[in-house]
LOLUMDO-308060 format. One record per residue: chain; x, y, z of N, C-alpha, C in turn. Coordinates in steps of 0.2 Angstrom, whole numbers, plus 5000, padded with zeros to 4 digits. Layout:
BEGIN
A/X/Y/Z/X/Y/Z/X/Y/Z
...
***
This chain:
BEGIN
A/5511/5523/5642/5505/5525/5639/5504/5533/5641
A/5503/5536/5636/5501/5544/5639/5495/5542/5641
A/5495/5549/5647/5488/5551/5649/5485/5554/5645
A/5479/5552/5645/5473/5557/5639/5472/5562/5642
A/5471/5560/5648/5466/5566/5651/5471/5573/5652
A/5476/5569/5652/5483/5577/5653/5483/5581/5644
A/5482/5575/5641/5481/5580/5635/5475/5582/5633
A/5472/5579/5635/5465/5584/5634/5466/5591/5639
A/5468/5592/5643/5470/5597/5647/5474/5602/5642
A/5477/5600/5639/5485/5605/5634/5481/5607/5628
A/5474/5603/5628/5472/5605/5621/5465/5609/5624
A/5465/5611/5629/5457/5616/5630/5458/5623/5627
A/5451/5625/5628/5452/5631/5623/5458/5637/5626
A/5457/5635/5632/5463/5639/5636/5470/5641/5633
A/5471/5632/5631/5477/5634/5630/5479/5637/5622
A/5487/5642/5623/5488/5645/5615/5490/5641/5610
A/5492/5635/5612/5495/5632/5607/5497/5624/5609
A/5491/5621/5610/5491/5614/5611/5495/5609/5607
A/5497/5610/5602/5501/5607/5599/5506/5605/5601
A/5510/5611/5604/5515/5611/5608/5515/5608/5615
A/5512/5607/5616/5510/5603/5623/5514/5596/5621
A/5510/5594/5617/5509/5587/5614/5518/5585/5612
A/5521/5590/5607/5525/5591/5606/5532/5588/5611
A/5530/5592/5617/5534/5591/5622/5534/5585/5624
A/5530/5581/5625/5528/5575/5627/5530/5569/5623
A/5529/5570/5616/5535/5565/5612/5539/5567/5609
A/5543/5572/5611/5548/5575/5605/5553/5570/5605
A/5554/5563/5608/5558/5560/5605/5556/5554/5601
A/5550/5553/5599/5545/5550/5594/5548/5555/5589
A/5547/5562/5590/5546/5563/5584/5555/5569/5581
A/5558/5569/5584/5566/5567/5583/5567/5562/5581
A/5565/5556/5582/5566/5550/5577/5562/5548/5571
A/5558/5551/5571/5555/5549/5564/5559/5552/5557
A/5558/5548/5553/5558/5549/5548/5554/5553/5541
A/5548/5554/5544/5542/5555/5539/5537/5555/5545
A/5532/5559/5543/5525/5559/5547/5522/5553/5548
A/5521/5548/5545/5519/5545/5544/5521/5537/5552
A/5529/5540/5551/5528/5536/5559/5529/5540/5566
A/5527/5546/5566/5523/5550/5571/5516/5547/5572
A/5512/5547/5566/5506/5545/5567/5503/5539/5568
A/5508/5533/5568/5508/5527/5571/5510/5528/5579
A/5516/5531/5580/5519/5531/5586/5513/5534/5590
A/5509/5540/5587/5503/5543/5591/5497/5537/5593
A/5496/5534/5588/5492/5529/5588/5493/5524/5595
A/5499/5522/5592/5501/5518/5598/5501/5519/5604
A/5501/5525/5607/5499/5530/5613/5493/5533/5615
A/5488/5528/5612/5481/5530/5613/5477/5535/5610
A/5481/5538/5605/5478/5544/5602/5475/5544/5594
A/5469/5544/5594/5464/5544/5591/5464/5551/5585
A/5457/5549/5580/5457/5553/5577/5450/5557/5580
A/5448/5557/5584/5444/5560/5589/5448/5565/5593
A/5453/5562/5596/5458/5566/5601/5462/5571/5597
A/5463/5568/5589/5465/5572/5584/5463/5579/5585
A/5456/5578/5584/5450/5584/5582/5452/5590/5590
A/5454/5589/5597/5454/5593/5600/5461/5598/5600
A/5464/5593/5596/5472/5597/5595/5471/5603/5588
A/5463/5604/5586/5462/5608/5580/5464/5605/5574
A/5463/5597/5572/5467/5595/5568/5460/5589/5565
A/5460/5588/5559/5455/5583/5557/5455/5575/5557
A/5463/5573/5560/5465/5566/5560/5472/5565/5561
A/5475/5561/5566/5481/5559/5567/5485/5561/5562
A/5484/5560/5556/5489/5560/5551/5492/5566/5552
A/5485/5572/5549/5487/5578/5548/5489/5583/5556
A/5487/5580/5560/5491/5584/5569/5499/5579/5568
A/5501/5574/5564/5508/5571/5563/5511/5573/5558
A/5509/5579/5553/5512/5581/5550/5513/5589/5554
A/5510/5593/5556/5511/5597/5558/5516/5594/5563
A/5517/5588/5569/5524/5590/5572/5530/5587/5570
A/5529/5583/5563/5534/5583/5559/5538/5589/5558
A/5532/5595/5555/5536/5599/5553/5541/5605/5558
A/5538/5603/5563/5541/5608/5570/5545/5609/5571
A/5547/5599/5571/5552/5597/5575/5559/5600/5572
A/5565/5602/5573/5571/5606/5569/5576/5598/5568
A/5578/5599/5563/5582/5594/5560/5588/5596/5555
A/5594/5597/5565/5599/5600/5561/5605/5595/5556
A/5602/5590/5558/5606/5584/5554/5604/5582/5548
A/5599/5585/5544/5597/5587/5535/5603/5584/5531
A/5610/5591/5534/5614/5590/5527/5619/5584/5528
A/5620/5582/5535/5625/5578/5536/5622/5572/5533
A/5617/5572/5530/5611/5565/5532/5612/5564/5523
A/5611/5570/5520/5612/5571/5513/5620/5568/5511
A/5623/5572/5514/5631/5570/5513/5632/5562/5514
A/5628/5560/5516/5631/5550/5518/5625/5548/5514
A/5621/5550/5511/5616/5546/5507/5619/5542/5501
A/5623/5543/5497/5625/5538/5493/5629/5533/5496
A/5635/5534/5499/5636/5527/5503/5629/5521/5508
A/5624/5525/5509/5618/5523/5513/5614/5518/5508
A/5615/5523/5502/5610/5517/5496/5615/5511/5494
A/5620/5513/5494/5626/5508/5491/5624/5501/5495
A/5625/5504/5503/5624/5498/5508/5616/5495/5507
A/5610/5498/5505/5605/5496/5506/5606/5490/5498
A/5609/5493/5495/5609/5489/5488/5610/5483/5491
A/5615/5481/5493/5617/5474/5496/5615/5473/5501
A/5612/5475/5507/5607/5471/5509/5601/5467/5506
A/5597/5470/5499/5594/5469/5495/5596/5462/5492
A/5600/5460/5490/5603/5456/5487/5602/5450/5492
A/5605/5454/5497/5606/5447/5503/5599/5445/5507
A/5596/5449/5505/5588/5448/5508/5585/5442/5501
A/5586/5446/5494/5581/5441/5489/5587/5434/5489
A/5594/5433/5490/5596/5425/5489/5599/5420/5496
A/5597/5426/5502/5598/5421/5508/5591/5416/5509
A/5587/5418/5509/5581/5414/5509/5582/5406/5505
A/5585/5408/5499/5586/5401/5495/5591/5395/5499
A/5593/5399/5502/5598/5393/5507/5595/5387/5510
A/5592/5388/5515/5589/5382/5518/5586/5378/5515
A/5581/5380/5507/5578/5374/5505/5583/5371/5501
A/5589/5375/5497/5595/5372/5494/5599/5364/5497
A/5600/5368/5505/5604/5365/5510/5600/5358/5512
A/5594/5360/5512/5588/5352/5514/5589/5348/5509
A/5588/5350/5502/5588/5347/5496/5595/5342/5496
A/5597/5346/5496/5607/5342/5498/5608/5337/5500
A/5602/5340/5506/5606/5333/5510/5601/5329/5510
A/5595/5327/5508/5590/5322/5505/5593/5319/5500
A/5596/5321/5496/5601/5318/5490/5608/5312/5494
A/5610/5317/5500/5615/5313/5501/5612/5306/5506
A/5605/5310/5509/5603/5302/5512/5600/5295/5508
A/5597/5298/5502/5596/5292/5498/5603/5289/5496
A/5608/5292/5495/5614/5287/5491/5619/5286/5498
A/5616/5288/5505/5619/5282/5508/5617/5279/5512
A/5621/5272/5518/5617/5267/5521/5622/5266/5527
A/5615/5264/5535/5621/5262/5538/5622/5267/5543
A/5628/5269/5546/5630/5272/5549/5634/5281/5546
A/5633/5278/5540/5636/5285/5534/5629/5288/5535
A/5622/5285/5535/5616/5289/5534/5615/5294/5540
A/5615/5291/5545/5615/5295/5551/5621/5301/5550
A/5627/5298/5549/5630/5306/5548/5628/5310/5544
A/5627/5309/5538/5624/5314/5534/5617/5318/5536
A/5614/5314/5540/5607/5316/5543/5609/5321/5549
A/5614/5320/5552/5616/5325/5558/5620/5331/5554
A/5625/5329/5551/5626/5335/5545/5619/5341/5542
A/5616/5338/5538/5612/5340/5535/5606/5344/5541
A/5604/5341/5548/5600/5344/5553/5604/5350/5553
A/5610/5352/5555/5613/5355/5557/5616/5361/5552
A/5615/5359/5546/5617/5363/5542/5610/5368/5539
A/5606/5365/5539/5599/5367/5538/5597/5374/5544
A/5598/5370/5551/5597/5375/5555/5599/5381/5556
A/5605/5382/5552/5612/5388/5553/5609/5391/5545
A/5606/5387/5541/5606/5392/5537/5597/5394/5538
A/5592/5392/5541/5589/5394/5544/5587/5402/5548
A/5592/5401/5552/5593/5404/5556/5598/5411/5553
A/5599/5411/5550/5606/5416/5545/5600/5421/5539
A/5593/5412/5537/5589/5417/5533/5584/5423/5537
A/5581/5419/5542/5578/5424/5547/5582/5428/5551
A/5587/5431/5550/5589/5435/5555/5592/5443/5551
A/5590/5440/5543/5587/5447/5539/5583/5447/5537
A/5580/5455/5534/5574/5456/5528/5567/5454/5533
A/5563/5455/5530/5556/5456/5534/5554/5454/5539
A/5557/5447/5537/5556/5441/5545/5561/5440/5548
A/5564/5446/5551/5568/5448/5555/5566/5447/5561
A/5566/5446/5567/5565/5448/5573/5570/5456/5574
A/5567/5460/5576/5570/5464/5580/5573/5464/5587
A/5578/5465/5589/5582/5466/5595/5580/5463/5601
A/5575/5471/5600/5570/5472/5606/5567/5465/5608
A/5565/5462/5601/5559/5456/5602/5562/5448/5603
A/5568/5448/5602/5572/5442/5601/5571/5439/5610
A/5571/5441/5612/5572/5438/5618/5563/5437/5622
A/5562/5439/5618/5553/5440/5620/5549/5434/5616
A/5550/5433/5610/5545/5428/5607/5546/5421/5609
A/5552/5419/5610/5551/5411/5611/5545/5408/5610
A/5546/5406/5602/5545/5402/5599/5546/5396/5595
A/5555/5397/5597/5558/5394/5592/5556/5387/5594
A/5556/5385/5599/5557/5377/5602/5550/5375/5600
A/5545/5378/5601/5537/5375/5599/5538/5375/5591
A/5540/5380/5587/5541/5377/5581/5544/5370/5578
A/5552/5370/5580/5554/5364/5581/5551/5358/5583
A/5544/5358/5586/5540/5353/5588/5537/5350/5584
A/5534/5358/5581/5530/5355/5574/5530/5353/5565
A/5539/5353/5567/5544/5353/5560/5544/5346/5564
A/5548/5344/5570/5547/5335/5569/5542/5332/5568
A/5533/5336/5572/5530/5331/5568/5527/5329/5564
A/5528/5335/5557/5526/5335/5551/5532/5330/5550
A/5538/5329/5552/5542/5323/5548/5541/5315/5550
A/5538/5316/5559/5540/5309/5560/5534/5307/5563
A/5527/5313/5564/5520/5312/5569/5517/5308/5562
A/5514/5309/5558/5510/5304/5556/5511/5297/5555
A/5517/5295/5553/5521/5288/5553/5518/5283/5560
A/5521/5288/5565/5520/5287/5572/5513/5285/5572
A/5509/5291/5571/5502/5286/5575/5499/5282/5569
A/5500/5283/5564/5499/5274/5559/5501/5269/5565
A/5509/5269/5564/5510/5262/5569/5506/5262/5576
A/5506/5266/5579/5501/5267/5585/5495/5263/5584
A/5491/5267/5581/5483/5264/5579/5485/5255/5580
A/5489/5254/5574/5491/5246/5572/5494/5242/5577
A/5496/5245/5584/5499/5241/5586/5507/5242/5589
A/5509/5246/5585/5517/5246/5585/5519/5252/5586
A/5525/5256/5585/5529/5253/5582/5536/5247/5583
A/5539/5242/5581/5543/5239/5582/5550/5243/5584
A/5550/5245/5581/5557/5248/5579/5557/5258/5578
A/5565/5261/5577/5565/5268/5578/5563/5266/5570
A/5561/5275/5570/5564/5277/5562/5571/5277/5558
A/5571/5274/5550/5577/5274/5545/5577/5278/5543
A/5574/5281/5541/5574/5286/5537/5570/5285/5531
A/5566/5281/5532/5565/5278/5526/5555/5277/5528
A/5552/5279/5519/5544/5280/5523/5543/5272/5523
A/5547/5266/5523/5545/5260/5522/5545/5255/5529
A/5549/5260/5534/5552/5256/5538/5546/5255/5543
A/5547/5254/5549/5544/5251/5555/5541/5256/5559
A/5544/5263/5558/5542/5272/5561/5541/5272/5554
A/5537/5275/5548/5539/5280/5543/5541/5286/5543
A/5544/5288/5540/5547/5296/5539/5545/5300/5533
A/5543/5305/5535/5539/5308/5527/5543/5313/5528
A/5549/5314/5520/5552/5320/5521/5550/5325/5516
A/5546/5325/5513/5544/5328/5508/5541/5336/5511
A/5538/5335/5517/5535/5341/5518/5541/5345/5522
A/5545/5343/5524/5550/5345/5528/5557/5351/5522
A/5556/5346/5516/5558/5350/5508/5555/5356/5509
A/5547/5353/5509/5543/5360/5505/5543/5364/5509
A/5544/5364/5515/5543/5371/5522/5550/5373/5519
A/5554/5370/5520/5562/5376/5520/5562/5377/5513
A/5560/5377/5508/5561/5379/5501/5555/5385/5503
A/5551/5385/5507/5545/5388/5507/5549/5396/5511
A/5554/5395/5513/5556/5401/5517/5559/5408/5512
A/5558/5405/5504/5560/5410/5501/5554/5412/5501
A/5547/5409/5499/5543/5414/5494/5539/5418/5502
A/5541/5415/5507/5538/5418/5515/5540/5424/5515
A/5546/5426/5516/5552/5432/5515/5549/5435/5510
A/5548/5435/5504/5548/5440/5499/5539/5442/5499
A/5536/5436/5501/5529/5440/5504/5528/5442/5508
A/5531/5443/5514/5531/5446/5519/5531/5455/5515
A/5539/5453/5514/5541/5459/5510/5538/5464/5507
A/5533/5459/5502/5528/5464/5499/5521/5467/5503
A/5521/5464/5509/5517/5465/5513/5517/5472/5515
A/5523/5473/5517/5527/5477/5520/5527/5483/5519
A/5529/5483/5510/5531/5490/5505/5522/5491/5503
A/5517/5485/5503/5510/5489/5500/5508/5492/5508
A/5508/5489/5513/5505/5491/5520/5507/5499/5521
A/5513/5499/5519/5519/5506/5520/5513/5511/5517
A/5512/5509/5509/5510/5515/5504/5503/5516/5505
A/5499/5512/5509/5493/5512/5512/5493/5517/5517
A/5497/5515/5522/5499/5521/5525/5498/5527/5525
A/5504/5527/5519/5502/5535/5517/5497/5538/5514
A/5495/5534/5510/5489/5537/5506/5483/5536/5509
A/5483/5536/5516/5476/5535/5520/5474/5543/5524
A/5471/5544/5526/5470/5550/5528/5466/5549/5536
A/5467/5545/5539/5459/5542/5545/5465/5535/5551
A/5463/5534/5554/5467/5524/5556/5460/5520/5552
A/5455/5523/5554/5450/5518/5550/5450/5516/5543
A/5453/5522/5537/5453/5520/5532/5460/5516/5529
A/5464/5518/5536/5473/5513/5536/5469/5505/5538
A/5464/5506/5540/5464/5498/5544/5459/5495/5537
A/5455/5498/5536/5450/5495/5530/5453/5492/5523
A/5459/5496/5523/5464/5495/5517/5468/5490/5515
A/5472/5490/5523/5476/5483/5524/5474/5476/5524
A/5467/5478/5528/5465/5468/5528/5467/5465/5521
A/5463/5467/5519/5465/5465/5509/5471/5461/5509
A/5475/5466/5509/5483/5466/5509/5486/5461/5511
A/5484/5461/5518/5486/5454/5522/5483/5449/5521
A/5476/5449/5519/5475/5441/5516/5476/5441/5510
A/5478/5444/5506/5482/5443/5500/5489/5440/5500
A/5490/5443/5507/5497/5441/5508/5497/5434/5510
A/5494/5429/5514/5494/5424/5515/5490/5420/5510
A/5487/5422/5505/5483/5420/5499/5489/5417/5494
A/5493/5422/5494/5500/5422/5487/5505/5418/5491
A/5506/5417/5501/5511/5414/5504/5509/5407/5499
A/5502/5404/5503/5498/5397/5502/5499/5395/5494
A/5498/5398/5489/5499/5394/5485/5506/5393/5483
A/5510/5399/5484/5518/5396/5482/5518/5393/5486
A/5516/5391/5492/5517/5385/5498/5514/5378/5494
A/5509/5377/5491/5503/5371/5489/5510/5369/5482
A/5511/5376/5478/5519/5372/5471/5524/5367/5473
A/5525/5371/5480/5531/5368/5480/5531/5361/5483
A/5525/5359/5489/5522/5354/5490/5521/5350/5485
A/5518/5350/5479/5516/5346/5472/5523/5345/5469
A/5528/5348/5469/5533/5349/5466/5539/5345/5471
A/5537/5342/5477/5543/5339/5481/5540/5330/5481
A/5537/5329/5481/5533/5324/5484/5534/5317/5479
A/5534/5322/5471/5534/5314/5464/5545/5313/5466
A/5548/5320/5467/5555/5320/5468/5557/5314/5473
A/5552/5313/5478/5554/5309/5484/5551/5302/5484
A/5548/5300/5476/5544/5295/5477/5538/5294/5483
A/5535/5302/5486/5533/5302/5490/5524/5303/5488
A/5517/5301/5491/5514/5302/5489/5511/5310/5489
A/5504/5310/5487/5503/5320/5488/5504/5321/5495
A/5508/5326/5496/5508/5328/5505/5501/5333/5506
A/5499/5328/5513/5493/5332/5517/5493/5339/5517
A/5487/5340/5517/5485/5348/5518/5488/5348/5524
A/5489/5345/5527/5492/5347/5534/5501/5353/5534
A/5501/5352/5529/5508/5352/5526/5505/5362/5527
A/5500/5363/5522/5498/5368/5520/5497/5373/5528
A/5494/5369/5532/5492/5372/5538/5495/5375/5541
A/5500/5368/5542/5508/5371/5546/5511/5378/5542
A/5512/5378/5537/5515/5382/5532/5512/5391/5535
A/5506/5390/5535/5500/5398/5534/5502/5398/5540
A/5503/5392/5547/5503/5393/5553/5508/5397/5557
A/5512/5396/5554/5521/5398/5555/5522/5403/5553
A/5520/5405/5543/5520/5411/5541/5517/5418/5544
A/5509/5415/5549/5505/5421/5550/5509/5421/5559
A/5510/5418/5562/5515/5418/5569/5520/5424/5567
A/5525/5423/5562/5530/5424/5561/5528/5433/5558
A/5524/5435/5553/5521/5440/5553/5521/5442/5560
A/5517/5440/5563/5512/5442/5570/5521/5446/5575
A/5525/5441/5576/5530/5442/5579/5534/5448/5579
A/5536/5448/5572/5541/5452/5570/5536/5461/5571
A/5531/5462/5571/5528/5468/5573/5526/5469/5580
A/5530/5463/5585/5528/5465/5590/5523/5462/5595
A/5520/5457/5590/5515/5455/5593/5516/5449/5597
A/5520/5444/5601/5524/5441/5603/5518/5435/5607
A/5512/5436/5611/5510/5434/5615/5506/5426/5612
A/5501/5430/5607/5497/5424/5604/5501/5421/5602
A/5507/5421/5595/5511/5415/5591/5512/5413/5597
A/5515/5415/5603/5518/5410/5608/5513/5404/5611
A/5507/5406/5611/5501/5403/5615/5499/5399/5609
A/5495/5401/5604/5495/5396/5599/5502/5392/5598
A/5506/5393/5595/5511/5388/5593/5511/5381/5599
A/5512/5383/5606/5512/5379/5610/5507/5377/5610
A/5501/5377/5610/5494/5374/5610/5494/5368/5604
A/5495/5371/5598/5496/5367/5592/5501/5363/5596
A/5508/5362/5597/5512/5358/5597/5512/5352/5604
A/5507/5354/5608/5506/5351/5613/5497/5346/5611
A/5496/5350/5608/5490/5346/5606/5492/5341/5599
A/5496/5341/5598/5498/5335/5592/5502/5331/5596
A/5507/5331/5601/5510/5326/5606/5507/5321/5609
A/5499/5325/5611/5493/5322/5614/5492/5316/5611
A/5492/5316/5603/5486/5311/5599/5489/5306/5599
A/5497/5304/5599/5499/5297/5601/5500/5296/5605
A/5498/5299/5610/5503/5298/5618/5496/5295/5621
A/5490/5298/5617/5484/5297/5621/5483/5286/5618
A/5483/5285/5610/5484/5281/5608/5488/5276/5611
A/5494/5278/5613/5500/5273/5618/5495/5273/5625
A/5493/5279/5631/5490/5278/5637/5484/5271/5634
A/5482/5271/5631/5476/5266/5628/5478/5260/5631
A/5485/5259/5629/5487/5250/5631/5488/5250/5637
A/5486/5253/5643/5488/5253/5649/5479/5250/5653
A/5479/5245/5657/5474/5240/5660/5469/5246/5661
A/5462/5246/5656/5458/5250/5661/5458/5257/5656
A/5459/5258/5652/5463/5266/5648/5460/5266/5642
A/5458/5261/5640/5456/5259/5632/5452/5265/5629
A/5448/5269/5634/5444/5275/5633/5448/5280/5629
A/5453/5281/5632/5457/5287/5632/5459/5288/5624
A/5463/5282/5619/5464/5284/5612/5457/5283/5609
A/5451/5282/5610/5447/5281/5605/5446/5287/5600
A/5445/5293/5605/5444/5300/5600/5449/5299/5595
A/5455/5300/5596/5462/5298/5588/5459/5293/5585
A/5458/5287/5587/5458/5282/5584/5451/5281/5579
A/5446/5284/5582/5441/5285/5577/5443/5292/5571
A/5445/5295/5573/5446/5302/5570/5452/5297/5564
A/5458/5295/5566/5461/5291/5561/5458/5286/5556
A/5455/5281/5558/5451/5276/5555/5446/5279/5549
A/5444/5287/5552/5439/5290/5544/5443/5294/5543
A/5448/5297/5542/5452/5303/5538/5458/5302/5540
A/5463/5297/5541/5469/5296/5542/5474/5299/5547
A/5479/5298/5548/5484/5300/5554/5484/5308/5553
A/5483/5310/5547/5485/5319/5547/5480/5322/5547
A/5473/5320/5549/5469/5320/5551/5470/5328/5558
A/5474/5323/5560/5475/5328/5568/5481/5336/5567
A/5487/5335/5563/5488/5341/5562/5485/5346/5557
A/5480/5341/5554/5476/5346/5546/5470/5350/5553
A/5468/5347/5558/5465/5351/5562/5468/5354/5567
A/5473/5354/5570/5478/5358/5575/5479/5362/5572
A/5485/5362/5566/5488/5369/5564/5482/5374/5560
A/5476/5369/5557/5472/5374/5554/5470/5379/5559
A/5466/5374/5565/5463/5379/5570/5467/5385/5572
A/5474/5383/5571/5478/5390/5574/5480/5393/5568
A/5481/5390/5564/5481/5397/5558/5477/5401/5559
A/5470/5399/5560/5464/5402/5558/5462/5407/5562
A/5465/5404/5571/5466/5409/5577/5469/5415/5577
A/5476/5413/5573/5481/5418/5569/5480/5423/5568
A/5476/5419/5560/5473/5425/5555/5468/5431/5559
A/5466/5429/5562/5459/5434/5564/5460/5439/5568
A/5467/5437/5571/5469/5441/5577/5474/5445/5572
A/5479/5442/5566/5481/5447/5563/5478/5449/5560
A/5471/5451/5558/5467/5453/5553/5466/5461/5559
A/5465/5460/5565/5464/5466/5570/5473/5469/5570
A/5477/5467/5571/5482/5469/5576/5486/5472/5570
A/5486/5467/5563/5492/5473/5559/5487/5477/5556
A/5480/5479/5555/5477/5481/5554/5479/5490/5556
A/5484/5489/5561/5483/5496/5565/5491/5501/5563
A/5489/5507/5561/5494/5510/5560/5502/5510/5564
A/5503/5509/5571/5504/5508/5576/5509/5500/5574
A/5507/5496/5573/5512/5489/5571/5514/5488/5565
A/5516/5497/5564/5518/5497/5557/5525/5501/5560
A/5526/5501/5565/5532/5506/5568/5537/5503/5569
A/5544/5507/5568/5550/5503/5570/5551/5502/5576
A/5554/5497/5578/5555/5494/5585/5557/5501/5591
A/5562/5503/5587/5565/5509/5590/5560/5515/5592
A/5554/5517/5587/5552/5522/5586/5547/5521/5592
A/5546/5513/5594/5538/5513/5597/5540/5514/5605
A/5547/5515/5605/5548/5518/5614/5546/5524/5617
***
């Protein structure tokens, strides 16, 4: 973090040319930029206001980021011209692999839901460990391009991935589970089947991995409107005033392509409407996974694990209940079950953490500064 007070020192009247001060201090912020525009982020990110703007003789980060744009010499102009058509060649097909990788994983789920109704037995388990595993890899293939990339830097930082995983089994196998709890039971594991002794509800499981395209392309679009906001801002406070919108636009357009495909999996699987819980999950993971990929790493971890340790709790607490002496302990689920049913408990977890999500992305991508490239923000 720069010192301010060293730059307020570079910029008193004293000095000839406080620009240049500044200059020196990030000339590799601003060697790597591209545009002004992520100078002015990078500055932002370093504490520097448009108040701090004003002692560098300038009316707002933007325009003190364009003056060191213009400074900085950039002998690599024509070599940069000279590779520019091979540059867009290559950008064309990443394009392509950004708009049809996403389709994958909800493809690959559908597959194999197909292959587990037409078999029985010991074939179904194989197909079900197939199909886990083929889902995962194209999972993982689709975020690791296009908007909901993790960056490099951040891959090793966010660990989230296993708190996710928590909440993908118990949208499949938690509500099933504490029915039988409440009841009594369960006798038996799960079949795979919503009839059995566990039930299994795979519908929601459909709708999340199908759901991974329209996440991706509204991310996307998040991205290219926050970008042009950007520029057309002239203040951080008129860039921040501009994006909220934006962003709950962005998870406004996620939620209802999320609520189709829901309505759209469910008559497929002879399965009843799936819970709003389904939707929670969906904003919860979408707004994490936002929050992530700019850096933000700390909340999705804390919420995600909160949410998936607080849904562990509702039947664990309902099973501690049968123990001499303990009956106390599942009443809370079991009343909360009794008037609004088993998804009861995720439709209020995931909501809560969506909601925690949102408010803190409503502040954090808000800011010029988490619009920066991974690289740039060093």
């Amino acid at each position: 973090m720069t010192d301010l007070s060293e730059l307020d020192r570079g910029a008193a009247p004293g000095a000839a040319d406080p620009v240049k001060v500044l200059l020196h201090r990030h000339r590799e912020l601003c060697e790597r930029a591209v545009d002004p525009l992520e100078i002015a982020a990078g500055l932002e990110a370093h504490g520097i206001t448009d108040r701090t703007a004003a002692r560098f003789r300038h009316r707002d980060v933007f325009s003190l980021a364009e003056e060191l744009y213009a400074r900085v010499p950039r002998d690599a102009d024509t070599a940069a011209d000279a590779s520019a058509a091979p540059a867009r060649e290559g950008d064309r097909r990443r394009s392509v692999a950004v708009l049809l990788l996403p389709l994958l994983p909800g493809t690959l789920c559908a597959a194999a839901l197909i292959a587990l109704a037409r078999t029985h037995g010991q074939t179904r388990l194989y197909a079900a460990a197939a199909g886990v595993v083929a889902v995962a890899l194209a999972l993982r293939a689709a975020l690791r391009r296009g908007p909901l990339a993790l960056p490099v830097a951040l891959a090793s930082r966010s660990a989230t991935g296993s708190w996710t995983c928590w909440l993908l089994v118990y949208a499949v196998l938690g509500d099933g589970l504490l029915r039988t709890a409440v009841a009594g039971g369960p006798d038996g594991l799960p079949d795979g089947t919503a009839g059995g002794d566990w039930p299994v509800a795979l519908a929601p499981l459909l709708a999340l991995t199908l759901a991974v395209a329209p996440a991706t392309w509204t991310a996307g679009l998040f991205l290219t409107h926050a970008r042009r906001k950007l520029a057309a801002s002239r203040g951080l406070e008129d860039f921040a005033a501009s994006v909220r919108p934006v962003l709950l636009g962005a998870v406004a357009l996620f939620l209802g392509a999320l609520a189709a495909l829901v309505a759209l999996c469910a008559p497929f699987l002879d399965a009843g409407p799936v819970s709003p819980a389904v939707l929670a999950l969906g904003v919860l993971l979408f707004v994490a996974r936002l929050l992530t990929v700019h850096g933000f790493t700390h909340a999705p971890r804390v919420i995600l694990m909160l949410t998936a340790v607080a849904q562990v709790l509702a039947p664990a607490t309902v099973f501690a209940a049968r123990l001499p002496g303990c009956a106390a302990l599942g009443a809370p689920v079991e009343a909360l079950t009794a008037a609004s049913g088993p998804s009861a408990v995720p439709v209020l977890t995931c909501g809560a953490g969506a909601l925690t999500l949102l408010v803190h992305a409503s502040r954090t991508l808000a800011r010029a500064s988490a619009h920066l490239r991974p690289e740039q923000a060093r």
